[in-house]
N, C-alpha and C positions, 0 to 999 in steps of 0.2 A: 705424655699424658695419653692414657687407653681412649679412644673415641668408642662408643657406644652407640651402638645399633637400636632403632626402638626396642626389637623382641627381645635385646639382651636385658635391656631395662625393662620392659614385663615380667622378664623370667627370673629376674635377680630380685631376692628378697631384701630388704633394708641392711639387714645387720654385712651381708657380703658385700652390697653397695658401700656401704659404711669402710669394711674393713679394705676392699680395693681402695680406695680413695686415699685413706691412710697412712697404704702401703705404698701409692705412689709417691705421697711427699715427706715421706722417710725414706725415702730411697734416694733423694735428691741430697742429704744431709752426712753430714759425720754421724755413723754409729754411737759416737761419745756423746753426742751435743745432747743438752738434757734435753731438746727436744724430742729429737728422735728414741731417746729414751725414754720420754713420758707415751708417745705415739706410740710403741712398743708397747708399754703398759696396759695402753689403752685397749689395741690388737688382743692382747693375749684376755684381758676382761672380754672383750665381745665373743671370743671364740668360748668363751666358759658359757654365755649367756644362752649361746645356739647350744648349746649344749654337745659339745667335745669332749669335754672334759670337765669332771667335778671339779666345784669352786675349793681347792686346796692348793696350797704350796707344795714345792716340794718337784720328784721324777715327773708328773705329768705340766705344772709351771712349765716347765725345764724342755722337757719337746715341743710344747706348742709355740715357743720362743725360738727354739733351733729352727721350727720347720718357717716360721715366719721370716728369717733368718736367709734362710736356701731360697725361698720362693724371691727375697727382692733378691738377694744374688744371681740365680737363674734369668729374673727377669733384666735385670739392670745388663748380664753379657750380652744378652739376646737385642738389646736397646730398645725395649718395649717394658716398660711398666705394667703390674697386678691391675 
């Protein structure tokens, strides 16, 4: 679990609050488990909300799920969680 600094938490706005936390405990799970599946759902909705990407299915879905993806992989080798 990421420990947090207060300025990180000044500086961090809800929704990245939101999605770190998320990504931590899906990271703890099987990729299959519908949980980690539904927290994935959830990830790729928030990031549509902050606006990354239009609310569409389809090629942009599709990256913002991969790069969610790389980011707990990255973090999970590193043994440090989003």
């Amino acid at each position: 679990m990421n420990k947090w600094m207060i300025n990180e938490l000044n500086k961090t706005d809800d929704i990245t609050f939101t999605m770190s936390i998320l990504s931590e405990r899906r990271a703890e799970l099987n990729p299959n488990a519908p949980l980690a599946q539904k927290i994935t759902a959830a990830l790729i909705t928030l990031e549509k909300i902050r606006g990354g990407c239009p609310v569409v299915e389809g090629d942009c879905w599709q990256s913002i799920r991969q790069r969610i993806f790389r980011e707990v992989d990255r973090e999970r080798r590193k043994g440090v969680f989003l």
